[in-house]
Each structure stands twice: as C-alpha cells, then as structure tokens.
PyMOL Python script that loads the backbone (N, CA, C, O; Angstrom):
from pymol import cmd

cmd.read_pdbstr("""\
ATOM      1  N   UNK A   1       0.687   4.152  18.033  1.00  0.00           N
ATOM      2  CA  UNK A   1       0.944   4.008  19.445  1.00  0.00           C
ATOM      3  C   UNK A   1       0.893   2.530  19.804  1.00  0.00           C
ATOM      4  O   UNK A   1      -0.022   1.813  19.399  1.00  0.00           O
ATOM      5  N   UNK A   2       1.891   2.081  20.574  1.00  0.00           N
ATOM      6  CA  UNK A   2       1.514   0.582  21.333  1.00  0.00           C
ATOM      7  C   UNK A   2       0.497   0.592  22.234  1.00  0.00           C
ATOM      8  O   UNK A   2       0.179   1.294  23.193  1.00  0.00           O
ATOM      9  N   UNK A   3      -0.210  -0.990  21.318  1.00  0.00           N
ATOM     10  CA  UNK A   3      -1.165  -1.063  22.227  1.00  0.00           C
ATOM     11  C   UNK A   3      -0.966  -2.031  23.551  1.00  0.00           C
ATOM     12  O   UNK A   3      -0.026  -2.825  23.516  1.00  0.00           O
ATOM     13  N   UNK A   4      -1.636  -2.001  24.470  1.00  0.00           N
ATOM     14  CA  UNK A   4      -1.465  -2.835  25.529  1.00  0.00           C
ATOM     15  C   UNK A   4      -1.699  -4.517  24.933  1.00  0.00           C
ATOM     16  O   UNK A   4      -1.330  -5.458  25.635  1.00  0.00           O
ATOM     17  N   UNK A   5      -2.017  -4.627  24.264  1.00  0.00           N
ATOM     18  CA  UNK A   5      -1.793  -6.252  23.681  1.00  0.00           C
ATOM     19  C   UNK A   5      -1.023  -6.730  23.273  1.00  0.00           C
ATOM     20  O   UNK A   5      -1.024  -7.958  23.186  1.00  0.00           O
ATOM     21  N   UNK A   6       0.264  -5.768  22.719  1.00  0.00           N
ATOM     22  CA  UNK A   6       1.538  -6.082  22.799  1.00  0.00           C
ATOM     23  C   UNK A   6       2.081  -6.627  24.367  1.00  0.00           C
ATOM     24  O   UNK A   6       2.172  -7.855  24.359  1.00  0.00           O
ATOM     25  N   UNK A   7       2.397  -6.121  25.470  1.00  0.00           N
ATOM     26  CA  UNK A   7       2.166  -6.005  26.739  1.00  0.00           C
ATOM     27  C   UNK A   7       1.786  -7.524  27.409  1.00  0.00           C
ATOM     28  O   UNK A   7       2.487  -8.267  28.095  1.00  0.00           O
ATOM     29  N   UNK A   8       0.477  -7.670  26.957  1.00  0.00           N
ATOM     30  CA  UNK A   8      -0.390  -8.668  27.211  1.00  0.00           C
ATOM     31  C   UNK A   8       0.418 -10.205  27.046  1.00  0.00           C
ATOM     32  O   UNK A   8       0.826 -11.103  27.782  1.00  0.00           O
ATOM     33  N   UNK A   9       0.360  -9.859  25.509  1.00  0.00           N
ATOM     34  CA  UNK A   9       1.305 -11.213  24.732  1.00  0.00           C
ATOM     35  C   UNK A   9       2.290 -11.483  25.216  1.00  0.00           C
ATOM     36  O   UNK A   9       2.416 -12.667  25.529  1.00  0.00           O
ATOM     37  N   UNK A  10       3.431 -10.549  25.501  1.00  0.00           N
ATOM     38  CA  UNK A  10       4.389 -10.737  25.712  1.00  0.00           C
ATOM     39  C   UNK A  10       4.211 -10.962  27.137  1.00  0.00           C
ATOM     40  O   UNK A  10       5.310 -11.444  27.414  1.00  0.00           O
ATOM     41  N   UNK A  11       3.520 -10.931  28.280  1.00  0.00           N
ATOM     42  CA  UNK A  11       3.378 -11.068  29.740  1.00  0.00           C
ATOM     43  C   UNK A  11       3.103 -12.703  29.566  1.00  0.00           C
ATOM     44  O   UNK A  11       3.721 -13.625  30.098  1.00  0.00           O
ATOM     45  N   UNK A  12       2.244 -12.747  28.868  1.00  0.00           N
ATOM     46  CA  UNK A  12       1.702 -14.391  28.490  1.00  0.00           C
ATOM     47  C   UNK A  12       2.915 -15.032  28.080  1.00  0.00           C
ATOM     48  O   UNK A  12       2.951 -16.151  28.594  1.00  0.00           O
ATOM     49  N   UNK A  13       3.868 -14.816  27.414  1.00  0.00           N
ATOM     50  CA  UNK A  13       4.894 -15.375  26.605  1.00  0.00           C
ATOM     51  C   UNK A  13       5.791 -15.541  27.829  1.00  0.00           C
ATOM     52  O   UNK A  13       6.504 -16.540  27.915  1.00  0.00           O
ATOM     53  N   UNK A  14       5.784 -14.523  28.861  1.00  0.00           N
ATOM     54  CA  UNK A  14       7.198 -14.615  29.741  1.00  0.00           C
ATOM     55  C   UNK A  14       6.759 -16.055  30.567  1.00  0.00           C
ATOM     56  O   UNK A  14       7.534 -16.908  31.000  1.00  0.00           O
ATOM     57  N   UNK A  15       5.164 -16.042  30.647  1.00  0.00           N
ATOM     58  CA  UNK A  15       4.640 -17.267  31.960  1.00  0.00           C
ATOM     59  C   UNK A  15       4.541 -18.378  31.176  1.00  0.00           C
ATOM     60  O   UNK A  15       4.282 -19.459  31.704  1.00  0.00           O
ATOM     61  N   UNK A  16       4.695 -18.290  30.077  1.00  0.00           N
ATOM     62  CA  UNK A  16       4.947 -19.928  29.577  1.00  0.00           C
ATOM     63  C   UNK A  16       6.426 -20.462  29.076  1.00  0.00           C
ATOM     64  O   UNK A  16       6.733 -21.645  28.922  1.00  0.00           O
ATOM     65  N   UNK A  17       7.391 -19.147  28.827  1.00  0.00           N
ATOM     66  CA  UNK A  17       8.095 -20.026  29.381  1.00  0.00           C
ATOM     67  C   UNK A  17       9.542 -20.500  30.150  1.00  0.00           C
ATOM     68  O   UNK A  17      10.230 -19.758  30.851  1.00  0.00           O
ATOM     69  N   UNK A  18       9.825 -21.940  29.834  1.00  0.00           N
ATOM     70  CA  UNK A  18      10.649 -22.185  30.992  1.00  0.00           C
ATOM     71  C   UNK A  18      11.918 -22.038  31.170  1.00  0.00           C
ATOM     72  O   UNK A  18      12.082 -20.839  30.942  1.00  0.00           O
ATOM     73  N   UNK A  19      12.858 -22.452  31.414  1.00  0.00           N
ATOM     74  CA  UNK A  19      14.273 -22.301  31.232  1.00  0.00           C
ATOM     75  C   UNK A  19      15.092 -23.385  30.553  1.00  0.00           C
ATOM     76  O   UNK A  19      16.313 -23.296  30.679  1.00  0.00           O
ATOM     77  N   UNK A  20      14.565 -24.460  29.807  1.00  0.00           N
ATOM     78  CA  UNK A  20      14.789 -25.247  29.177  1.00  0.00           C
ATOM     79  C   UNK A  20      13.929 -24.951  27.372  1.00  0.00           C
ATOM     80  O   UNK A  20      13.976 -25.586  26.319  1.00  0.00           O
ATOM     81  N   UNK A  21      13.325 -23.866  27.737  1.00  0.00           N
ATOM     82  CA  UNK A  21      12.440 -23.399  25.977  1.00  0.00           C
ATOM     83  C   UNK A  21      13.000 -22.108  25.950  1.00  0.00           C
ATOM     84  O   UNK A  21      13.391 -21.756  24.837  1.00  0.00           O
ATOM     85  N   UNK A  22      13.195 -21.030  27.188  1.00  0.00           N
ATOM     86  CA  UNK A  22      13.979 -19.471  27.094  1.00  0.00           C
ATOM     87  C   UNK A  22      14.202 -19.435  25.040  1.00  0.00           C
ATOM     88  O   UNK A  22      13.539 -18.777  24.238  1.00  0.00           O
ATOM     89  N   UNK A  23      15.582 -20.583  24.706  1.00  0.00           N
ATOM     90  CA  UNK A  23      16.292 -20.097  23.465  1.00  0.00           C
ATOM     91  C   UNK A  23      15.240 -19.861  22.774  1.00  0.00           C
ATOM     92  O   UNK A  23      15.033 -18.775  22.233  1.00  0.00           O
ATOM     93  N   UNK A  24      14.150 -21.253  22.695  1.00  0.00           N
ATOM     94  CA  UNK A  24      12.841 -21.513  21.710  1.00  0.00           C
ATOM     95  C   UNK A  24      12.466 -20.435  21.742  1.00  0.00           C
ATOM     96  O   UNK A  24      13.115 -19.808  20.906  1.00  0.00           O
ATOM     97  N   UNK A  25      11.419 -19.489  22.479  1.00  0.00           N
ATOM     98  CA  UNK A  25      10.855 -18.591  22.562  1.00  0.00           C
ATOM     99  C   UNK A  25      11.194 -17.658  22.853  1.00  0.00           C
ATOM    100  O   UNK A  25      10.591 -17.127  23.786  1.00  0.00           O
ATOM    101  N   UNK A  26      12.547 -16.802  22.116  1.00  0.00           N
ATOM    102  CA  UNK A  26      13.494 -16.007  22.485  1.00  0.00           C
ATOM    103  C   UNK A  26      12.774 -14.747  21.417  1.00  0.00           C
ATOM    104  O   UNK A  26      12.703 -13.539  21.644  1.00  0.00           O
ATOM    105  N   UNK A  27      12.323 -15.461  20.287  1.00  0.00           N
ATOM    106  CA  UNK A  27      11.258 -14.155  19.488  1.00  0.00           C
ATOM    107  C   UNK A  27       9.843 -14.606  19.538  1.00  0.00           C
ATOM    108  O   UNK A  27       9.618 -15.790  19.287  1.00  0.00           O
ATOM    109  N   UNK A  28       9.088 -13.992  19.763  1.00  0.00           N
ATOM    110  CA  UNK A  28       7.735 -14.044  19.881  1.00  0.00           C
ATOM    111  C   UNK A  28       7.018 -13.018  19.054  1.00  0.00           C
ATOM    112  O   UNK A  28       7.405 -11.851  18.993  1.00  0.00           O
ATOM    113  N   UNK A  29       5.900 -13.502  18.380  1.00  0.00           N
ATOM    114  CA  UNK A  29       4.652 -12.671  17.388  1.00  0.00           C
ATOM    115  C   UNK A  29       3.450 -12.759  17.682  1.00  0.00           C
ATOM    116  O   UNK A  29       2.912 -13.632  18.363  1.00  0.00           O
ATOM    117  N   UNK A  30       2.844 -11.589  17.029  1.00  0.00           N
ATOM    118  CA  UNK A  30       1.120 -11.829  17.462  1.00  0.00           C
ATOM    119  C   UNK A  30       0.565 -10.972  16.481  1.00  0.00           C
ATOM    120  O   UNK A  30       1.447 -10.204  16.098  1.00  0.00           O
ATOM    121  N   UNK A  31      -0.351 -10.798  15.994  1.00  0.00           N
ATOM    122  CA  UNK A  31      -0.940  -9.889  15.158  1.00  0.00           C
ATOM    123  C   UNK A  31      -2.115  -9.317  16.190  1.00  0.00           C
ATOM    124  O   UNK A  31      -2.740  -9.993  17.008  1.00  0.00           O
ATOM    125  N   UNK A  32      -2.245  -7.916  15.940  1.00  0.00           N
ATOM    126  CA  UNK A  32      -3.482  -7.093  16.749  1.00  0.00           C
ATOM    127  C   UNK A  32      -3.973  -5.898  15.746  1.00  0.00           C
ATOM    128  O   UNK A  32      -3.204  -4.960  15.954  1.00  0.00           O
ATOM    129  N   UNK A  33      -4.881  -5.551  14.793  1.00  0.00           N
ATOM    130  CA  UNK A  33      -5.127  -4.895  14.324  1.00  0.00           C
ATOM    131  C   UNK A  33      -4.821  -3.916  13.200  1.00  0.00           C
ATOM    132  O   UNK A  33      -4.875  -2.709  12.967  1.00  0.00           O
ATOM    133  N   UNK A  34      -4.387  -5.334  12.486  1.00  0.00           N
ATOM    134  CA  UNK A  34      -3.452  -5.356  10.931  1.00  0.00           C
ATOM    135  C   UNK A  34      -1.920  -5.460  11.554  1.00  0.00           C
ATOM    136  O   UNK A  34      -1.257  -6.364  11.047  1.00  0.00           O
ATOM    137  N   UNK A  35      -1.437  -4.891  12.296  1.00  0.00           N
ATOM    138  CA  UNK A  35      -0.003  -5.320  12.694  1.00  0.00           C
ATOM    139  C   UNK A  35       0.401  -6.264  12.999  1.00  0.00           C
ATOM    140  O   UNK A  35      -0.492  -6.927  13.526  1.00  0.00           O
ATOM    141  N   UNK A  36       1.542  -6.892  12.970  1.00  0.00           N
ATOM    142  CA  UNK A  36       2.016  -8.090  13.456  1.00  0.00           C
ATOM    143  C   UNK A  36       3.778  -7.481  14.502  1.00  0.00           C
ATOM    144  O   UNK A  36       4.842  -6.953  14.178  1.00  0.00           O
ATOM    145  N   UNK A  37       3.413  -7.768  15.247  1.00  0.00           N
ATOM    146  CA  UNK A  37       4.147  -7.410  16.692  1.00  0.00           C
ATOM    147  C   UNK A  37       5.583  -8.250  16.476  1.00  0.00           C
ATOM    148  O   UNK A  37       5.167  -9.332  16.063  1.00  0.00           O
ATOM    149  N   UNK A  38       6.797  -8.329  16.521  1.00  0.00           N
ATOM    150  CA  UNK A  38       7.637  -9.282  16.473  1.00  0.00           C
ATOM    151  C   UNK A  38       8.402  -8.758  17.701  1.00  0.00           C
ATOM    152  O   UNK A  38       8.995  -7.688  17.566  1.00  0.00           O
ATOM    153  N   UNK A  39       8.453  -9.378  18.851  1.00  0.00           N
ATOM    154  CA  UNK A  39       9.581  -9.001  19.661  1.00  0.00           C
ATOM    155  C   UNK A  39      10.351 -10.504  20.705  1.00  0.00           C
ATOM    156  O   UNK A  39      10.028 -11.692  20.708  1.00  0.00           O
ATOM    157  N   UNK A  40      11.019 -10.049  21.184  1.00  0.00           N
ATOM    158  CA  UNK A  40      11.987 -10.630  22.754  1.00  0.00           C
ATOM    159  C   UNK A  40      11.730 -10.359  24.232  1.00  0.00           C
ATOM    160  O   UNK A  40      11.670  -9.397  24.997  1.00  0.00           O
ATOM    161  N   UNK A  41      11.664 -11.089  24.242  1.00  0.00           N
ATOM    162  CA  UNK A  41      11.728 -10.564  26.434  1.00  0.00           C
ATOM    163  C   UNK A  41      13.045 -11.145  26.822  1.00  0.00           C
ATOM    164  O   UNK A  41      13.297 -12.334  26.623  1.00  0.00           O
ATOM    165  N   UNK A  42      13.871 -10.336  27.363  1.00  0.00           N
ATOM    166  CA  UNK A  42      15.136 -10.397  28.430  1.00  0.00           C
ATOM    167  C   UNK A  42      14.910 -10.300  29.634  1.00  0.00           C
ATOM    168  O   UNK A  42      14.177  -9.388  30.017  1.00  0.00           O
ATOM    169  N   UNK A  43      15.548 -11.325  30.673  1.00  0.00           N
ATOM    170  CA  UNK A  43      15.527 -11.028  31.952  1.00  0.00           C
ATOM    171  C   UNK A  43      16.793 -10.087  32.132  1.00  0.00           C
ATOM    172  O   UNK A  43      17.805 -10.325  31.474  1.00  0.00           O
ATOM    173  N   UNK A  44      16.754  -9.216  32.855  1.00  0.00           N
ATOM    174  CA  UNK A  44      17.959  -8.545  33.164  1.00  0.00           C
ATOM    175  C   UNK A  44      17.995  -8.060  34.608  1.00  0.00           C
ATOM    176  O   UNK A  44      16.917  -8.104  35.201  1.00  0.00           O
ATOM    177  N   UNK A  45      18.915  -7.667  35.183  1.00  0.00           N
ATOM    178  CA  UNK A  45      18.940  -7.613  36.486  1.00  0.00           C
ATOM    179  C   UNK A  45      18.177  -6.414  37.774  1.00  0.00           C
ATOM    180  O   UNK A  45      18.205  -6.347  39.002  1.00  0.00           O
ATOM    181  N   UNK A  46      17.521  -5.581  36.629  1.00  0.00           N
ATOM    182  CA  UNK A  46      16.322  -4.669  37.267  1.00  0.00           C
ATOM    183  C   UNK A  46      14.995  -5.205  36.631  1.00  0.00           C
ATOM    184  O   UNK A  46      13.898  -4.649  36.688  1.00  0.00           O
ATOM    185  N   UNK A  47      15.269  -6.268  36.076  1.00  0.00           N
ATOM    186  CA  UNK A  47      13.550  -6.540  35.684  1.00  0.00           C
ATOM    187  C   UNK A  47      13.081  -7.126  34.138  1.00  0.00           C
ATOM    188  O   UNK A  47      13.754  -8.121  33.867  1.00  0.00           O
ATOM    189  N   UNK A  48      12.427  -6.888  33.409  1.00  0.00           N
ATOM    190  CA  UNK A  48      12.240  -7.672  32.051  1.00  0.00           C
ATOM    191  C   UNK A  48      12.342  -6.747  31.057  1.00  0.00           C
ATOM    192  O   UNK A  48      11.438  -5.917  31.157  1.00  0.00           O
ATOM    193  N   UNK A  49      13.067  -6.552  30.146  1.00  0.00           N
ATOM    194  CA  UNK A  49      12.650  -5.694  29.106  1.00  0.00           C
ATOM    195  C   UNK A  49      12.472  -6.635  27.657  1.00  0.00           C
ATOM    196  O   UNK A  49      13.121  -7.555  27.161  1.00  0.00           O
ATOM    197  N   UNK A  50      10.788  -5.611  27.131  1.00  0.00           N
ATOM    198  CA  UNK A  50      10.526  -6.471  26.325  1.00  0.00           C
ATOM    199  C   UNK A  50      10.983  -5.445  24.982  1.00  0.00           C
ATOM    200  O   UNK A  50      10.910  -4.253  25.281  1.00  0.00           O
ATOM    201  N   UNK A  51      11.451  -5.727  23.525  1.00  0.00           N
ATOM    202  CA  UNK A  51      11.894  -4.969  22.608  1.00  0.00           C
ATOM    203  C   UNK A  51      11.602  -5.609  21.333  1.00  0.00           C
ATOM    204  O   UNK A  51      11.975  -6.781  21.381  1.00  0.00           O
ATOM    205  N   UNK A  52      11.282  -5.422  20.640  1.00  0.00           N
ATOM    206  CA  UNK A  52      11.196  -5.538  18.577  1.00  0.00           C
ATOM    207  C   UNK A  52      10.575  -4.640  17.976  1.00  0.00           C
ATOM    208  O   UNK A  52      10.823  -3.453  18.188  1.00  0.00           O
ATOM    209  N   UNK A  53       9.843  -4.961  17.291  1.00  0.00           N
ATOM    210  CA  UNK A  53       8.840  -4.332  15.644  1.00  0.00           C
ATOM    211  C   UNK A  53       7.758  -4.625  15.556  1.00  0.00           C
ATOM    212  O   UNK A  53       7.190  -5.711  15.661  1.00  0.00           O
ATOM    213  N   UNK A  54       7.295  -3.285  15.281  1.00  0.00           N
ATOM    214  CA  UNK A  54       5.801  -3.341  14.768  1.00  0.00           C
ATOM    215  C   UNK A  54       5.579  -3.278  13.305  1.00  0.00           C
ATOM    216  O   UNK A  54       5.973  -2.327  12.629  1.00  0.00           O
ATOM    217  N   UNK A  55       4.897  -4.373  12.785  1.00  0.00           N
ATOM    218  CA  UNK A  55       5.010  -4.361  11.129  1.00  0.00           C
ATOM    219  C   UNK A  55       3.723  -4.438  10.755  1.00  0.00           C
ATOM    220  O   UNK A  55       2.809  -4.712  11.533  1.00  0.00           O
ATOM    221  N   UNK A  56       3.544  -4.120   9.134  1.00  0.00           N
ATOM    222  CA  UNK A  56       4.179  -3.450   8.304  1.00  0.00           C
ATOM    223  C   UNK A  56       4.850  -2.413   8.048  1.00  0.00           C
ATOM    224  O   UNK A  56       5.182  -2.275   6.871  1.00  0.00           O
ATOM    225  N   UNK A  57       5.294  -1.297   9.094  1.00  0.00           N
ATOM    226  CA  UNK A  57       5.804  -0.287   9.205  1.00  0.00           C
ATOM    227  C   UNK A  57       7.095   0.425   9.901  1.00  0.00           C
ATOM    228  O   UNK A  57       7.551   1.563  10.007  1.00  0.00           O
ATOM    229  N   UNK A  58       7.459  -1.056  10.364  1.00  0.00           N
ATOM    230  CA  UNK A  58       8.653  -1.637  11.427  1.00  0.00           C
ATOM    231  C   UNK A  58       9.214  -0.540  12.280  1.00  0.00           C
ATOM    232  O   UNK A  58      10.366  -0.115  12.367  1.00  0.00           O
ATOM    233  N   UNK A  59       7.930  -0.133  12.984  1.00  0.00           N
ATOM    234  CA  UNK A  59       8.432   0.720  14.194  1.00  0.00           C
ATOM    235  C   UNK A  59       8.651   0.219  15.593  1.00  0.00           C
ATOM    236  O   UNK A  59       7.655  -0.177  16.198  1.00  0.00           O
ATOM    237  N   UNK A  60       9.688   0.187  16.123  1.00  0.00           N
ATOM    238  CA  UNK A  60       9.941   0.171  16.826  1.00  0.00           C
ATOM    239  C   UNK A  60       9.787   0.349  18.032  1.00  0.00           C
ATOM    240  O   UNK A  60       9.613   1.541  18.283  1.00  0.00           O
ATOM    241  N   UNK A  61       9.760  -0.775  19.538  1.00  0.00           N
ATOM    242  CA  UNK A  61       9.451  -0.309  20.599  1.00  0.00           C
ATOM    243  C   UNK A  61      10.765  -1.135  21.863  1.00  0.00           C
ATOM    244  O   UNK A  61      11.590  -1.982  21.521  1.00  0.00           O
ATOM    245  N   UNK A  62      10.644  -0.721  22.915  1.00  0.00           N
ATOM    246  CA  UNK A  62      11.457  -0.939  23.690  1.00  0.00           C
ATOM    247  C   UNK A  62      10.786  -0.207  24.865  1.00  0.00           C
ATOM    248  O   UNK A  62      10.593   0.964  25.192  1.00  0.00           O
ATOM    249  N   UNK A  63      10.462  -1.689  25.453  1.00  0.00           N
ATOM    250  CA  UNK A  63       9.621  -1.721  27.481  1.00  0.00           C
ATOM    251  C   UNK A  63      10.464  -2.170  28.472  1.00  0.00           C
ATOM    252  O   UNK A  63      10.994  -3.269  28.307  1.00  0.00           O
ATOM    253  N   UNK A  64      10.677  -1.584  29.397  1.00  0.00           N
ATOM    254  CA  UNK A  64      10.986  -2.296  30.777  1.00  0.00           C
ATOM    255  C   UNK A  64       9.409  -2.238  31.375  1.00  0.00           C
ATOM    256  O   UNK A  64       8.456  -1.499  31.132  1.00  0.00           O
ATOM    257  N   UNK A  65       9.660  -3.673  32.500  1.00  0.00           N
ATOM    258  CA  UNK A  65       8.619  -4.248  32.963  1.00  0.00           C
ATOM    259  C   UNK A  65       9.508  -4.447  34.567  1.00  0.00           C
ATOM    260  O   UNK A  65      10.406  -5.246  34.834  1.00  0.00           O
ATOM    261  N   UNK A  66       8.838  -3.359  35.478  1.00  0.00           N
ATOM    262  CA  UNK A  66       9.459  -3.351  36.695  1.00  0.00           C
ATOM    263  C   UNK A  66       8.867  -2.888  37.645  1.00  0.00           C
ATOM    264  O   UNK A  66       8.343  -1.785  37.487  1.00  0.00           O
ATOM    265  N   UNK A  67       8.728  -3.682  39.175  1.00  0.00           N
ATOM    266  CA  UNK A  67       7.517  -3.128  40.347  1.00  0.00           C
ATOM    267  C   UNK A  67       6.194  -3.240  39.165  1.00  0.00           C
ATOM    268  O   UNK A  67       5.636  -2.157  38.990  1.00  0.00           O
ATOM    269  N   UNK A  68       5.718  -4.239  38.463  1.00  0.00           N
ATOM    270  CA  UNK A  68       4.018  -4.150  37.939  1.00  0.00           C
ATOM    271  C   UNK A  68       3.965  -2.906  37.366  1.00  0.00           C
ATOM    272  O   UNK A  68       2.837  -2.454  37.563  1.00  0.00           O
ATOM    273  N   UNK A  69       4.781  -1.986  36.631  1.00  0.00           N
ATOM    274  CA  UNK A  69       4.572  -1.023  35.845  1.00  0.00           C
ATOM    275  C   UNK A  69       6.079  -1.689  34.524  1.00  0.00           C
ATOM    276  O   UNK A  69       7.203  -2.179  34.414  1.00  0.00           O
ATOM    277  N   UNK A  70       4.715  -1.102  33.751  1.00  0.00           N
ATOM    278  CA  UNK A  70       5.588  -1.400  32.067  1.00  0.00           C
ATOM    279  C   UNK A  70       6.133   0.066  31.545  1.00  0.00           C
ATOM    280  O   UNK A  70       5.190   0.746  31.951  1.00  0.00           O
ATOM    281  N   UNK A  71       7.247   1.241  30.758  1.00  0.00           N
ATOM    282  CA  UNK A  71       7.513   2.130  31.095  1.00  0.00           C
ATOM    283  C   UNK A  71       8.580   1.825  29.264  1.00  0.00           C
ATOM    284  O   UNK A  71       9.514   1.042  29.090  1.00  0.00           O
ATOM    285  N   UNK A  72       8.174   2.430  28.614  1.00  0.00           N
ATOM    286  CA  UNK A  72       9.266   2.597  27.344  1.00  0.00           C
ATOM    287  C   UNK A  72       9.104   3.369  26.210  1.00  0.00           C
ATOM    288  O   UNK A  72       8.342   4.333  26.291  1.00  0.00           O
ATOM    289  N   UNK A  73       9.683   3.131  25.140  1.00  0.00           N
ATOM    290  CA  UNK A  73       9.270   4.238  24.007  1.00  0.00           C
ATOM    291  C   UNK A  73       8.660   3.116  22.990  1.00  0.00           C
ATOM    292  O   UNK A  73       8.844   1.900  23.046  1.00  0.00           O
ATOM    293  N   UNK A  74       7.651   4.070  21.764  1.00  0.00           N
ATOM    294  CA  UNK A  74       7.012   2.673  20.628  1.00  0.00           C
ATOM    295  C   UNK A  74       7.309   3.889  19.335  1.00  0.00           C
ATOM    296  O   UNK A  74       6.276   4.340  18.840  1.00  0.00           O
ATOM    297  N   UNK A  75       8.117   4.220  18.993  1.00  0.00           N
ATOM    298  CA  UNK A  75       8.176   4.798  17.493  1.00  0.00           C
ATOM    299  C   UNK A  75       8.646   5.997  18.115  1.00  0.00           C
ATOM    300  O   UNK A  75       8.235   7.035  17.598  1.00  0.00           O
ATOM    301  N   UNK A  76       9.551   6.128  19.285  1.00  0.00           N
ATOM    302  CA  UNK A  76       9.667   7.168  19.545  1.00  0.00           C
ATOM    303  C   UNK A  76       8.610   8.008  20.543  1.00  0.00           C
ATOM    304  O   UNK A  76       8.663   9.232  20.655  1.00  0.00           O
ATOM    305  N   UNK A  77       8.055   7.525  20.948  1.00  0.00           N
ATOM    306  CA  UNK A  77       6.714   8.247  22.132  1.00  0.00           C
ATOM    307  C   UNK A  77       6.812   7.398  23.089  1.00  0.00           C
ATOM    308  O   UNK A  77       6.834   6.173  22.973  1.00  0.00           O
ATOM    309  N   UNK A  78       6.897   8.265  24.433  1.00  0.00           N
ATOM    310  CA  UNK A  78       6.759   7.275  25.394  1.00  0.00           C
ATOM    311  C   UNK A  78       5.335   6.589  25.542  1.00  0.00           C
ATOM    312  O   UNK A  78       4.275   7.014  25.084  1.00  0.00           O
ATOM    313  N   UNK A  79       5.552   5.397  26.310  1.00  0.00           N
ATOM    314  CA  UNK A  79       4.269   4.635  27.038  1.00  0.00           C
ATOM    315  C   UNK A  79       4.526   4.183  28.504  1.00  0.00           C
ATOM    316  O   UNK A  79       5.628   3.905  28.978  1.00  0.00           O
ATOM    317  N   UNK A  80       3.457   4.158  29.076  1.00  0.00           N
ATOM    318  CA  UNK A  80       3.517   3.923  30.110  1.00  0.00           C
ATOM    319  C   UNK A  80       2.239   3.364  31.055  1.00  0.00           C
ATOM    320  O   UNK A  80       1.302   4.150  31.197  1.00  0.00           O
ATOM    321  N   UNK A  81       2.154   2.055  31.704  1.00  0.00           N
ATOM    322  CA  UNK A  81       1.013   1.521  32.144  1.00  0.00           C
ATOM    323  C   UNK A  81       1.789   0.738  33.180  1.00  0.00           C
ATOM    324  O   UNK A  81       2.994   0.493  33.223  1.00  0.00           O
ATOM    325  N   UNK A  82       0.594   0.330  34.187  1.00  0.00           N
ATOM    326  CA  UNK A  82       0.549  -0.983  34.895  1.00  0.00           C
ATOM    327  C   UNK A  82       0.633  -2.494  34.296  1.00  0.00           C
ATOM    328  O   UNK A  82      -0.078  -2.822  33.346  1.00  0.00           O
ATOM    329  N   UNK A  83       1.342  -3.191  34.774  1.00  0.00           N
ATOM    330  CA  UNK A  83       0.821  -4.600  34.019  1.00  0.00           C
ATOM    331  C   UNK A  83      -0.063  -5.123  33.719  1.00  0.00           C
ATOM    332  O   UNK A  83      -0.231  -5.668  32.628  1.00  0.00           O
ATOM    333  N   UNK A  84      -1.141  -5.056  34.991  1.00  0.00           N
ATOM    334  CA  UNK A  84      -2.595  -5.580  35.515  1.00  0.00           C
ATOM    335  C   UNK A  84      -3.344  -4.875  33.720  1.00  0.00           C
ATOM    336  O   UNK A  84      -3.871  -5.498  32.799  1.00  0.00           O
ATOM    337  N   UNK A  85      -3.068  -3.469  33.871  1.00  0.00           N
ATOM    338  CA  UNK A  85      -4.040  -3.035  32.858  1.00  0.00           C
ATOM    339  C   UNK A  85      -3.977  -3.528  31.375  1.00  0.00           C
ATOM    340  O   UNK A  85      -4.831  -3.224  30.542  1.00  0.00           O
ATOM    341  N   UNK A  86      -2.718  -4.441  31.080  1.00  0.00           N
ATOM    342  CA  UNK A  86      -2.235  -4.797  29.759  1.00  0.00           C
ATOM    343  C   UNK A  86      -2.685  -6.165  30.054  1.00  0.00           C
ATOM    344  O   UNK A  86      -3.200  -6.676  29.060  1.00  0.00           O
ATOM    345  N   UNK A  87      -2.663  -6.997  31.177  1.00  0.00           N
ATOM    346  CA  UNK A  87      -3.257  -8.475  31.175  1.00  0.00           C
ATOM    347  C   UNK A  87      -4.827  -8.375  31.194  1.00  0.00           C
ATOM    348  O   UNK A  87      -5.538  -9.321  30.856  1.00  0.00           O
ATOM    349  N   UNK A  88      -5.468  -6.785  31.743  1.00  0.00           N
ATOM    350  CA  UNK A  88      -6.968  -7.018  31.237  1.00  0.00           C
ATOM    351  C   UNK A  88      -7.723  -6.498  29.896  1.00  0.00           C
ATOM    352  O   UNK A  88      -8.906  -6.541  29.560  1.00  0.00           O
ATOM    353  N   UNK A  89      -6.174  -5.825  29.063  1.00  0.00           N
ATOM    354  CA  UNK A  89      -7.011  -5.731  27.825  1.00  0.00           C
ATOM    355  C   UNK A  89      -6.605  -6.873  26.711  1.00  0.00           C
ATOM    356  O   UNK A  89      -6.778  -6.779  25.496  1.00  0.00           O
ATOM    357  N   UNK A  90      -5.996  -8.026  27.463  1.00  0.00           N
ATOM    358  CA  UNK A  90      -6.176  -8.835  26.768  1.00  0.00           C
ATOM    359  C   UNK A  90      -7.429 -10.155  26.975  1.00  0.00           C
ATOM    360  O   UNK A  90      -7.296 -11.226  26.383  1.00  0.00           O
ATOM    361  N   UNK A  91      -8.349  -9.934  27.689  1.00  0.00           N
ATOM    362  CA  UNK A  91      -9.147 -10.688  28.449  1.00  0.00           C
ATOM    363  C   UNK A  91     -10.506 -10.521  27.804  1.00  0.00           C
ATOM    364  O   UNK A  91     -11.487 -11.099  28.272  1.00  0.00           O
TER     365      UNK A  91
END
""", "prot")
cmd.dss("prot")
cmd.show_as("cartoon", "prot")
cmd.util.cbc("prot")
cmd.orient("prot")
C-alpha cells in the first residue's frame, strides 16, 4: 500500500520547485522502508497529479492532488487522504 510519505515528498518536491528547475526536478526519489519511490508531479489543469514506481517491485501508483485531498490507485488499490495528513506523517 502507499504510504503517505510518498505524498509528503512529493508535496515537498512541488514547494521547492520553481519554474526555471520544473525540467530539473521533473523525476523525483526517496526511499521509505526498503522502497525507493521514483516518481513526477504534473501541473495540469484540475490540479497536480503525482505518478511513478515503487521499487524493488515496481508497482505502480498514480495521485491527483485536488481541493487538499490526494485521491489515486498504488498497485491497483485505491488511496485516498487529505494533504495536511501526508505533510504530518512526514514531520
């Protein structure tokens, strides 16, 4: 299951950065509990969706991030949270 520290990272990743780094930081990683997270954040015109792999096992996830609720599938199962609750389990 995705954890909210995926979430987290990637919320952190969207606020740093700018529109002159966007290309730079167009893939972003993190490791959380033997996994290593590889994904993207897109702005798109209802909101952010964040999408890649969870590895070693390269499952797959895909979030929209819209109105402060995050809402997608991670290996095929939905998820679904507030933002707030993914920026405080990274804290």
């Amino acid at each position: 299951m995705l954890s909210k520290f995926i979430v987290a990272g990637a919320l952190s990743a969207i606020a740093a950065i700018t529109p002159a780094h966007a290309e730079d930081a167009a893939k972003q990683r993190f490791s959380h509990e033997g996994y290593t997270y590889v994904y993207q954040v897109k702005d798109t015109k209802t909101g952010q969706v964040i999408s890649g792999r969870r590895y070693p096992d390269a499952v797959a996830f895909n979030l929209s991030v819209k109105n402060g609720r995050v809402a997608g599938n991670s290996g095929g199962k939905p998820v679904a949270f507030n933002v707030e609750e993914a920026r405080g389990a990274a804290q």
